[in-house]
Phi, psi and omega in degrees: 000111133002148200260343182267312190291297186319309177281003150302279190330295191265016128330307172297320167300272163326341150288318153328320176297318160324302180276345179304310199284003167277004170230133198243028172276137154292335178280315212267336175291298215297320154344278188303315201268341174288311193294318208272344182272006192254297197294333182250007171226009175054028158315104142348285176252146144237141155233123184255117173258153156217126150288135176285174202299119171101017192030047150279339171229136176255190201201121165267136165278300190193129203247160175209135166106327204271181174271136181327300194263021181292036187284031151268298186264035206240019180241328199061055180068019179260160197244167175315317173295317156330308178283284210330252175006302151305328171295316172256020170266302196047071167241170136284141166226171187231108180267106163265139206222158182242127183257026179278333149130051181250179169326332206271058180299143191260181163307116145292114170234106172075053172080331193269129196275154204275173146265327189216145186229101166266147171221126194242131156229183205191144162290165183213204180264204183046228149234038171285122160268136139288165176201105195245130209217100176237138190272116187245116155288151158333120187261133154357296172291329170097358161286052206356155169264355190247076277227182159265353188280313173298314188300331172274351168303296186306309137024282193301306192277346190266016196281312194310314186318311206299303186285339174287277166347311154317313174281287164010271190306295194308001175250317167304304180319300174302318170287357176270315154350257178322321184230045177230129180297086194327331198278308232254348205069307194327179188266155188252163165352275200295004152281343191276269200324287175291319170284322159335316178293312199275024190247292150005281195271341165290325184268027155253350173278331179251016163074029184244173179257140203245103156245165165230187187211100144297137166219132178266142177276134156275116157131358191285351169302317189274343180285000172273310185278346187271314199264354187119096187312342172299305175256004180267337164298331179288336203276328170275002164283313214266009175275298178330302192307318206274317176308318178286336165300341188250017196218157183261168201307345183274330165280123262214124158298075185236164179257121213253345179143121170080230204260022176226132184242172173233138192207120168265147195221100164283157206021050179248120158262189190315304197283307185304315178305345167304313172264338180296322175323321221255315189274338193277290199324288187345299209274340186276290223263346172279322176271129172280166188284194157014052171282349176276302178284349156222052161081329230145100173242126172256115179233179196218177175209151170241156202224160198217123182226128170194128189258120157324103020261341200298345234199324145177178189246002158251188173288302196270005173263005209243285185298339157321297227259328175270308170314337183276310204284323153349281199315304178299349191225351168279320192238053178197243188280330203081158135079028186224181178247130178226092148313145182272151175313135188279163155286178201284305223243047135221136166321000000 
């Protein structure tokens, strides 16, 4: 790279970087810093990840280049111990590959094999890491355009990425104060309560479907009276936990009060909200709770489904109506699924 094309590039970069800092959405910095790395460096692929301490839990922010379901290859082929390992290294490296078909094999992504894997990962606040992973395909020529001169360049702008990323997170942080329940992580009432409206009115303006799933826990009244309120709060962290683990990042978690939660599904209708019920019921009841501390508790849930418009047309006949089907299946069998009665003008 040239002394004039290097100081364009990061010119371009840093006017982008600019406007990044005008925004404190976490989805829309990690957007803007990809978009802008697509358009002056001809990435291919990207993934911005952020990890919690050790990079045991990730977060994809925002990806650029992959397919909806590419939640695989959007690693390029590193594996968990892998990513751990660059998180507590924090070198950026630059990985090159010969696609001629030698030992040093690359990375496939959407049949097309890669030339160059930059890896930057980087600190961020609280105990999150980044980890930002870009994909160049094989050129004709066989010459990459993305170079060690762009990498050490990049180098530089991602420490900038890095403070945007920063305010951004420091703001999610400061709105999880406010709309995260302190027991469970989960979403509390006034966030359920607003969000529930704009969800509402979006899927009436685009004609998209809207569900949600009450569920109530079954035993947990008793895991209180045998161990103790001490552990019936554990038994609803790792229950909280266990919903959110089964449901995707768009999807919203809430604690609705005492052991009964809600999970909003947006662009869902009844039978996917069906199965996400079904993968939840599965996940509370297949493993018992608190087995180190009392050998083992077995709890269940009962669960309520009801969807937008089929099921009803407001918020509040919408949560009416899966709270009834809940209801119904809590003083009847437990540990099961009830969709709510369609409206008379749906089949």
């Amino acid at each position: 790279m040239s002394r004039r094309s290097k100081d364009s590039l990061e010119l371009n970069l840093y006017s982008d970087l600019a406007r990044t800092f005008r925004s404190f959405e976490l989805d829309t910095v990690a957007e803007e810093i990809l978009k802008s790395l697509k358009t002056h460096i001809g990435v291919d692929y990207g993934t911005l990840l952020i990890l919690s301490e050790g990079g045991q839990f990730m977060e994809r922010l925002f990806r650029i280049g992959f397919g909806p379901e590419r939640h695989v290859t959007d690693r390029f082929g590193l594996s968990k111990a892998e990513i751990e390992g660059l998180i507590r290294d924090m070198i950026p490296k630059l990985r090159t590959f010969d696609t001629s078909g030698s030992s040093n094999r690359a990375p496939i992504v959407d049949s097309h094999p890669l030339s160059v894997l930059a890896i930057y990962p980087f600190q961020l606040v609280y105990e999150y890491s980044g980890l930002l992973l870009l994909g160049i395909k094989a050129e004709e020529s066989g010459q990459p355009h993305f170079d060690q001169s762009a990498f050490d360049l990049l180098e530089d702008v991602v420490l900038d990425y890095s403070f945007a990323l920063k305010n951004a997170l420091t703001v999610r942080r400061m709105n999880d104060l406010i709309t995260k329940d302190d027991l469970t992580l989960a979403y509390n009432r006034r966030f359920f309560e607003n969000y529930m409206v704009e969800e509402i009115e979006r899927a009436r303006r685009y004609g998209n479907p809207l569900s949600i799933i009450f569920l109530d826990l079954d035993g947990l009244r008793e895991v209180n009276n045998r161990f103790g309120h001490s552990m019936g709060s554990r038994t609803l962290q790792e229950a909280a936990a266990r919903v959110m683990n089964a449901v995707r990042t768009i999807d919203k978690v809430v604690r609705y009060g005492g052991d009964e939660f809600c999970i909003i599904l947006p662009e869902t209708e009844a039978k996917g909200a069906l199965e996400v019920a079904e993968r939840i019921r599965h996940r509370l009841s297949a493993t018992p709770f608190l087995i180190e501390e009392t050998g083992g508790v077995e709890i269940t849930a009962s669960f309520g489904v009801a969807c937008y418009p089929v099921h009803a047309l407001t918020k509040e006949e919408l949560i009416k109506k899966a709270d009834e089907a809940m209801y119904t299946i809590k003083t009847q069998t437990k540990n099961d699924i009830k969709v709510a009665q369609p409206l008379k003008h749906f089949p």
